[in-house]
Each structure stands twice: as C-alpha cells, then as structure tokens.
matplotlib code that plots the C-alpha trace (Angstrom):
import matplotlib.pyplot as plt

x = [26.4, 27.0, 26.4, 23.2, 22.8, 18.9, 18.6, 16.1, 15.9, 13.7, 11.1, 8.1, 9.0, 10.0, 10.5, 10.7, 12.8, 12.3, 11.2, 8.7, 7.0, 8.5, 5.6, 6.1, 4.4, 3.8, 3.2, 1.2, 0.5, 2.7, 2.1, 4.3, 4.3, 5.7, 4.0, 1.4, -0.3, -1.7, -3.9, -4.6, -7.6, -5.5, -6.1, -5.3, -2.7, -1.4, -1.1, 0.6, 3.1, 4.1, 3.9, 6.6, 8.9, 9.0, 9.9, 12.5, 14.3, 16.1, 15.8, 13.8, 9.9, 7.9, 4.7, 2.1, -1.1, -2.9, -0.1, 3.1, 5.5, 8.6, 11.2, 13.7, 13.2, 12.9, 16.2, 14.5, 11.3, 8.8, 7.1, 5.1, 2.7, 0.3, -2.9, -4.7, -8.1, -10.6, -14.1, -16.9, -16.0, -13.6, -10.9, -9.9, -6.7, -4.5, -1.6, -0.5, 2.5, 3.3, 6.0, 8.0, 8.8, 11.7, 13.7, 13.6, 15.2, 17.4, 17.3, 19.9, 18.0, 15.0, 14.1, 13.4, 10.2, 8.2, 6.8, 3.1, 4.3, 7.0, 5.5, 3.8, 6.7, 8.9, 6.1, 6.5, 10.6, 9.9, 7.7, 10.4, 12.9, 9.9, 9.8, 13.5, 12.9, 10.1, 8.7, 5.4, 4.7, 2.7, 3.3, 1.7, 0.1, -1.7, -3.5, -5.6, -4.8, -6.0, -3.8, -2.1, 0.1, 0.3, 3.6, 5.2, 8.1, 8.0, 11.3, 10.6, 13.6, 13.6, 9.4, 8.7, 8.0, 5.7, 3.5, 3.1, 1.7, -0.7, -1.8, -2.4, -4.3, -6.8, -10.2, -10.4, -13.6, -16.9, -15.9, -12.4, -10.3, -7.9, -4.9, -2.1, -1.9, 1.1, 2.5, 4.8, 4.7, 3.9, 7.4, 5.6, 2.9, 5.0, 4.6, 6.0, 3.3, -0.1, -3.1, -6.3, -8.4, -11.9, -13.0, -11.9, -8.6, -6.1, -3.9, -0.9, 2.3, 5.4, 8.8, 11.0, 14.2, 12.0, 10.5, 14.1, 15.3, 12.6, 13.0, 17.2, 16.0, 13.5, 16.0, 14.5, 16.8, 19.7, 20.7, 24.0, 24.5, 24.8, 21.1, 19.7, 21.1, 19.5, 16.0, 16.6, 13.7, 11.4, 7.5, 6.4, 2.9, 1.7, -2.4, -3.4, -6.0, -7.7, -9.8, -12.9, -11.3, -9.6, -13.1, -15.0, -12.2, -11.9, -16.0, -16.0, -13.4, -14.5, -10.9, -10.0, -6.3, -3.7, -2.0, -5.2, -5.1, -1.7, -2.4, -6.1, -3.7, -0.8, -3.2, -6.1, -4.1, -4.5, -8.3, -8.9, -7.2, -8.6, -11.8, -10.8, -9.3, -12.9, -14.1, -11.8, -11.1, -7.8, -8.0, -6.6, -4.0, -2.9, -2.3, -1.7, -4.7, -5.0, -5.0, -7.8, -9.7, -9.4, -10.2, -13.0, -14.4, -13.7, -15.6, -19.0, -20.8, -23.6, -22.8, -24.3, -22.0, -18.8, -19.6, -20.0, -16.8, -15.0, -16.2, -14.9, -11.6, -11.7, -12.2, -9.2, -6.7, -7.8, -7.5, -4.8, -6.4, -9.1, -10.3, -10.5, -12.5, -15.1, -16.5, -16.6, -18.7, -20.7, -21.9, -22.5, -24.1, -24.4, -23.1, -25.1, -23.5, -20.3, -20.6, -21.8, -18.8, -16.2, -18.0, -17.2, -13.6, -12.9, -14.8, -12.3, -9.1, -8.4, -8.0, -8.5, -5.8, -3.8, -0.2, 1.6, 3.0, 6.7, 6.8, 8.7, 6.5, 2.6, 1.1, 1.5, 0.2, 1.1, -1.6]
y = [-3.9, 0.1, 1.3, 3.5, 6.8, 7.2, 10.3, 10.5, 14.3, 14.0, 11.6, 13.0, 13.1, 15.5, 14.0, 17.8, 17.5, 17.3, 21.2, 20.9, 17.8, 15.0, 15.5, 13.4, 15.8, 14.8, 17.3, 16.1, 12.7, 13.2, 9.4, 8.3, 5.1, 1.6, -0.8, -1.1, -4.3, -4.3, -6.9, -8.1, -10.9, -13.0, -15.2, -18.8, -18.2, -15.2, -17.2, -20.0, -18.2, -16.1, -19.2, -21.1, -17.9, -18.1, -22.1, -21.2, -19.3, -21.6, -21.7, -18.4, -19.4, -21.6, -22.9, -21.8, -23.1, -21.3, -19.4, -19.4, -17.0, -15.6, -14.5, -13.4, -9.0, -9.6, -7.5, -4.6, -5.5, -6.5, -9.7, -11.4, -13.8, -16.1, -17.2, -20.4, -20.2, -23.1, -21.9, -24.6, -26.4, -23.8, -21.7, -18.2, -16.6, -13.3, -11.7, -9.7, -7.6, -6.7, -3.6, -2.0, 1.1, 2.4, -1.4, -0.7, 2.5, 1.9, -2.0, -2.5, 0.1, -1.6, 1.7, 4.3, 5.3, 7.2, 10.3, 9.7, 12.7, 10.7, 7.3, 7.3, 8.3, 5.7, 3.3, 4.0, 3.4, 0.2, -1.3, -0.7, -2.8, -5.5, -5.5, -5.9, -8.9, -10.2, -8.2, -10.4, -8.9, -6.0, -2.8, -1.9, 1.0, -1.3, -3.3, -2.1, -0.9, -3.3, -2.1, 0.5, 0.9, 4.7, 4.4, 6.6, 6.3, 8.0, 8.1, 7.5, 6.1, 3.1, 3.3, 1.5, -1.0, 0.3, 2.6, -0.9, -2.2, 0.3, 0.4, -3.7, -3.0, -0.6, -0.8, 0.3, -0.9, -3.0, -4.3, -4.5, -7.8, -8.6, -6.3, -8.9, -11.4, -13.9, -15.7, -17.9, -17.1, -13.3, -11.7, -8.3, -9.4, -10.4, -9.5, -6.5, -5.0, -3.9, -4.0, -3.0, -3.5, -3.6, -4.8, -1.7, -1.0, -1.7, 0.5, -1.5, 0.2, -2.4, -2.0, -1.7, -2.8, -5.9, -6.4, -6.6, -9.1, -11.2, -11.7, -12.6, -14.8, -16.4, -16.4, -14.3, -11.6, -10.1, -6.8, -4.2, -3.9, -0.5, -0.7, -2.5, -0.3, 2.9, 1.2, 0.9, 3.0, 3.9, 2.9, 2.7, 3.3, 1.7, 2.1, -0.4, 0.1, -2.9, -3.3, -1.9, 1.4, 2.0, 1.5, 3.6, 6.2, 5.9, 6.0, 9.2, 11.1, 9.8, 8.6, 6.5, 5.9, 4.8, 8.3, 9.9, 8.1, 8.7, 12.3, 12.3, 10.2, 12.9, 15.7, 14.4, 11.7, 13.3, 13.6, 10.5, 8.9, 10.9, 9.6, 6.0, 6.7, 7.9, 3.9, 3.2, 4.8, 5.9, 9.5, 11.4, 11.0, 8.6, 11.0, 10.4, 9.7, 13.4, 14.9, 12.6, 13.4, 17.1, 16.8, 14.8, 17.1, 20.6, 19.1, 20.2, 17.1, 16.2, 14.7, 11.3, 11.2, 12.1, 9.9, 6.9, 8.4, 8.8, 5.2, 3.8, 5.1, 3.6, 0.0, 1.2, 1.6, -1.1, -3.8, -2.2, -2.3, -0.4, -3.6, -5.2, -2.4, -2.4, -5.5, -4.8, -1.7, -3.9, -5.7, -3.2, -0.7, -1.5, -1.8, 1.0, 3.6, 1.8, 3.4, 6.7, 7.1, 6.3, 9.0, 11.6, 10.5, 10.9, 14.6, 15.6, 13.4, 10.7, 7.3, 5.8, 4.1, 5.5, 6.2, 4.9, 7.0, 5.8, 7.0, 10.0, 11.6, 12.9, 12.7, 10.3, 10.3, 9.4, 11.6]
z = [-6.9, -6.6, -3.5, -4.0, -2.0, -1.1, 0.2, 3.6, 3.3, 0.0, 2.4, 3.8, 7.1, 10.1, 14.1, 16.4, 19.2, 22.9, 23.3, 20.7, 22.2, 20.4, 17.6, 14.6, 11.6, 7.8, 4.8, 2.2, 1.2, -2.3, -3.6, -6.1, -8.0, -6.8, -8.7, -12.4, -13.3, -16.5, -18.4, -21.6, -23.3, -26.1, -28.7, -28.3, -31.0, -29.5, -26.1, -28.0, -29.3, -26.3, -24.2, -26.9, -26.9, -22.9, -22.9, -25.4, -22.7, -20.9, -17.1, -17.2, -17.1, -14.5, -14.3, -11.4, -11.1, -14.6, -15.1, -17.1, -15.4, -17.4, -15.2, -17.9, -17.5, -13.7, -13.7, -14.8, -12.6, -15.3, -14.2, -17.0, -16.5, -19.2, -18.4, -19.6, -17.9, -18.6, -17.9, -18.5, -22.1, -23.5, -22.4, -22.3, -22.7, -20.5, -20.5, -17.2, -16.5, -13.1, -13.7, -10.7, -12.5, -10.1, -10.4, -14.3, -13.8, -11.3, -11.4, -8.7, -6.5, -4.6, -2.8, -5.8, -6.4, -9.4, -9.5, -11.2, -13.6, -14.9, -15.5, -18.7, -20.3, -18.5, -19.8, -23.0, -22.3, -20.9, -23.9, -26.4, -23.9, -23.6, -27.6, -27.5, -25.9, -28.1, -30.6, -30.3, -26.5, -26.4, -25.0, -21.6, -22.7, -25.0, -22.3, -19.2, -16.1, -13.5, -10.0, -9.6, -6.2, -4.7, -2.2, 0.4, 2.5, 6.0, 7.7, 11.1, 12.7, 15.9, 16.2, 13.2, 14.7, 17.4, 14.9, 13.2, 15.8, 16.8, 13.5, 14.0, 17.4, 15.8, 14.3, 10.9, 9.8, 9.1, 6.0, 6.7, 6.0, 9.2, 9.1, 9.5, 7.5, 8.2, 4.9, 4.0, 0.4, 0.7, 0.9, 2.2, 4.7, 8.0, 11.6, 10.3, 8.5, 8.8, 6.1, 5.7, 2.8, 1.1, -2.1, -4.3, -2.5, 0.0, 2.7, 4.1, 6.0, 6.4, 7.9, 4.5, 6.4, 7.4, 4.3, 2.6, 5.2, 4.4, 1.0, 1.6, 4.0, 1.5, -1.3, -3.8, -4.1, -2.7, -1.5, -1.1, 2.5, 2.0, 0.4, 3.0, 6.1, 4.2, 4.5, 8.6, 9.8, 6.7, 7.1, 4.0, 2.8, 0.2, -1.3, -3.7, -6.4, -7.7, -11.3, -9.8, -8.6, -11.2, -13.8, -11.8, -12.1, -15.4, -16.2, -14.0, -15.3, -18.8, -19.8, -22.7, -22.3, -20.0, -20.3, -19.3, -16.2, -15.0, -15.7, -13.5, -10.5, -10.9, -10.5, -8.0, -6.2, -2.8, -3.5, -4.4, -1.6, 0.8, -0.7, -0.6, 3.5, 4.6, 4.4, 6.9, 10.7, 9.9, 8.6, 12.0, 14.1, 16.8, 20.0, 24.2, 26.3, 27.3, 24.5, 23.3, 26.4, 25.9, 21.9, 23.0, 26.4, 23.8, 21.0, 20.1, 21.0, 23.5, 26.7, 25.9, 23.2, 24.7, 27.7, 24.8, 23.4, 26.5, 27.5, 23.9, 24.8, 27.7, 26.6, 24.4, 27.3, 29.1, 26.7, 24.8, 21.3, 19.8, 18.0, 21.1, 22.5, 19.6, 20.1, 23.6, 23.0, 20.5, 23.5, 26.0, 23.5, 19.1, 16.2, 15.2, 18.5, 17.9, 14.2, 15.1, 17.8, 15.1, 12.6, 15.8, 16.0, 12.8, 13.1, 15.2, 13.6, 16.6, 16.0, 19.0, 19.5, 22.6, 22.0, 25.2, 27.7, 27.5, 23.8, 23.2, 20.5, 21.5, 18.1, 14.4, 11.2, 8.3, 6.3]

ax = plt.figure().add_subplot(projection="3d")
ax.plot(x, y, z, "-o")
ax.set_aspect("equal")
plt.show()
C-alpha cells in the first residue's frame, strides 16, 4: 500500500496549552459522511438472478443467516447483501448496500471521510462502478435511504482513552440502551468505545487507533503501518440514523429523492443533530468539580434545586460515575427530580460527570 498522509490540521480539534488552562475546545460539529445503507423490495426473479450472479463469483459471496453477502466490491467499500425473508407461507425479497463512501475513493485509505456536499455526486460515481460489475444491480440512488452515519474525528492526543471512559461512566438517558457493548463479532464496539442510542438514532465515540487494531487482530483487513500510527489519538464521533429518522425527515422536509436528502443533511446537519442530542444528557461539557459547583451556585435556580443539584454531583464524585449516581438519587429522591435536575444541567451545559483532578485539561466537548 501507499503510505497515505491524513492530515490532523484539517480535524476539528484544538488542546491550549498550560497558560490557557489545558482547555480542550471544538468548533462546530461539521459532520461529514462515513457510512449509506440503502434498501431495495425485489422480485423473486430479480432476487434470483442477483443471487446466481454472486455464486458465479468464485470465493467472493457467503451465506449468513437470511442473507447472501457478496464480498467482491469490498475493495471499494460497497458491501452487498440479498435477502430471502420468509414471512408466514410466502416470502419476500431485499437488496441492501452498505457503502463506505471514503474506502471507494480512496480504497486503501480507511480514515477519509466525505463531505455531505460531495456525496451524491460520488453516488452517482459509485453506481456506474456497481453496473460495471453487474449491469442487473441497481443503482443506490435507486433504492431508499435507510441509515445514514454523520462522523467526526477529534484529535485529541493520549486521553482517548480516558474521555471514553467518562463518556461510559455517564448517564445519558431513560431510554437509553447500555453504552458499552462488548462483541465478539462487532469490530467497532470494544472496551474502547462508548454508545448511546434510542430507537431513531445512535451517538457512539471509539478510539480509531483501537478500532483499527481490532479488526487486524480479527483478520478482516489489514493496514499500512504508516496508516495505522496516523489514527493514534483521534476520537471519532460517529451519529447514526436509522429508517425511522430518516422518514420522518424526509415527510417533514417534503423530499422525494435521495439528492434531496443529502442536500437537507448538508445544509441543516448541525440542526438536526442538535435536535437528536437533546434526548440524551450529553449536550454540554464535561468540566472539574469547581467549576461545576460555581456554574451550579451562579445559576439562576432556587436553592432546593441547587441543593438537589449539588447533592447529584455529589453521588457523582463519590461513586465515580454519574450512572451510578442516578440510581442512587432515584432512591433517595425520584425519577421524576432525577429528571428535572438533568433538564438544569443541561440549562447550563454540564454533564455531570467530573473530570478528575490529575487531568491536565479543565473542560471537553466534543459539540
């Protein structure tokens, strides 16, 4: 492989030295695009003959549970995947493409990302290779968008690993799925990461350097040295839209096409996910015990309620987690307190989550 320059000044990222407080301070979120999945209902003959092409390609197609998966474009990071799905007495039939838009445009380059300006036309680039390969396939834009991952990398050098796991240690909702998930088979999700989802969408950060020695140590791909020392330090973001989020995007903003909704994202991304962020406790900053106390004792709040606060934080130091400290508060006051106190956090932008008083910098976020 060429070794690939990826060039940390264009990340999102800025760490102030010692005179300025060690701050760690992010610009605006400026998503690009990682990852498309689209989907497409077929015929049983249409299914039938994409499932005989991919079985005519030697060693390049496997069977997974419902699913025929055809490995043969994974160089240029186009996954495709038939479905045979038996419902009751009959059947139906879906095709699903799971493109990484920067491996097709740099395919030896695992860290490039798209700007969401860009990526309809590189979508359009990509379905004339796919028909190359099989002029039966259809193009992407012909299908529906159903996930769409918004990614970010922030560079921020040998605490990776500790912002990861005071995002793991913190509360980030009711109707939250557990942040870490620990996987065998999921080449992302390691102790290295952090997740938090809902039903509509999903916020995870992982260690890319970790991420990349996972998948050599699994076997599935391998990376230039060179590559792989570049990722050292970059926290990537990465928000997920499912099917859901993306319908009720596309019934809002009345859009018909695929183009029209890369053009809402490229315009309204930061809207939207700010939208999204406000179902979770995460929209803030991570900051030192005292300068929580004195947002919290200069905010405009009654004294019952910065005692609850104050007390909240408490729990939080003591048992070194803000999850922990939620159900604590559960029991000593409600669900229903516990609620309102996190609404007043995230008035003010704390996640209550103490950074620790050996870390160098006083403040994070990654907004």
């Amino acid at each position: 492989m060429k070794n690939m320059e990826y060039n940390k000044g264009n990340l999102e990222w800025e760490i102030k030295n010692k005179n300025d407080e060690n701050k760690t301070v992010l610009g605006k979120i400026n998503m690009k695009i990682h990852t498309i999945e689209f989907s497409k209902i077929l015929t049983y003959e249409e299914y039938k003959n994409m499932t005989e092409y991919v079985y005519s390609q030697n060693r390049k197609c496997y069977k997974k549970m419902h699913a025929v998966i055809y490995t043969g474009m994974n160089d240029k990071g186009i996954r495709l995947e038939l479905y045979n799905h038996r419902v009751n007495d009959g059947a139906y039939y879906k095709l699903k493409y799971i493109i990484t838009l920067g491996r097709y445009r740099k395919n030896d380059n695992y860290l490039e990302l798209v700007e969401i300006r860009k990526a309809y036309n590189l979508l359009a680039e990509i379905g004339e290779y796919i028909k190359t390969q099989c002029e039966i396939l259809p193009l992407p834009n012909e299908c529906n968008i159903t996930r769409i991952d918004l990614t970010k990398d922030i560079y921020v050098g040998d605490v990776v690993d500790y912002i990861i796991k005071q995002l793991n240690k913190s509360f980030t909702g009711f109707r939250c799925k557990p942040n870490y998930i620990d996987c065998k088979e999921n080449a992302t999700f390691t102790k290295h990461s952090s997740k938090s989802s809902t039903k509509i969408f999903e916020l995870s950060f992982y260690d890319k350097y970790e991420e990349m020695k996972h998948h050599i140590d699994s076997g599935n791909y391998h990376y230039d040295e060179d590559m792989l020392n570049q990722a050292k330090g970059i926290l990537r973001v990465e928000f997920r839209f499912y099917k859901t989020r993306i319908q009720g995007m596309k019934k809002n903003g009345n859009i018909k096409s695929t183009e029209e909704l890369l053009n809402l994202l490229s315009i309204n991304s930061e809207d939207i996910i700010n939208k999204n962020l406000s179902q979770l406790y995460l929209k803030g900053a991570f900051y030192k015990l005292d300068r929580i106390k004195m947002k919290i004792e200069t905010g405009r709040f009654h004294t019952k309620t910065k005692h609850k606060m104050l007390e909240f934080i408490r729990l939080s130091v003591l048992h070194k987690s803000s999850k922990t400290a939620a159900e604590y508060f559960i029991r000593e006051y409600s669900e229903t307190e516990l609620k309102k106190v996190m609404e007043k956090f995230k008035e003010i932008g704390i996640i209550p989550t103490p950074i620790s008083v050996r870390q160098k910098f006083e403040e994070w976020s990654f907004m």
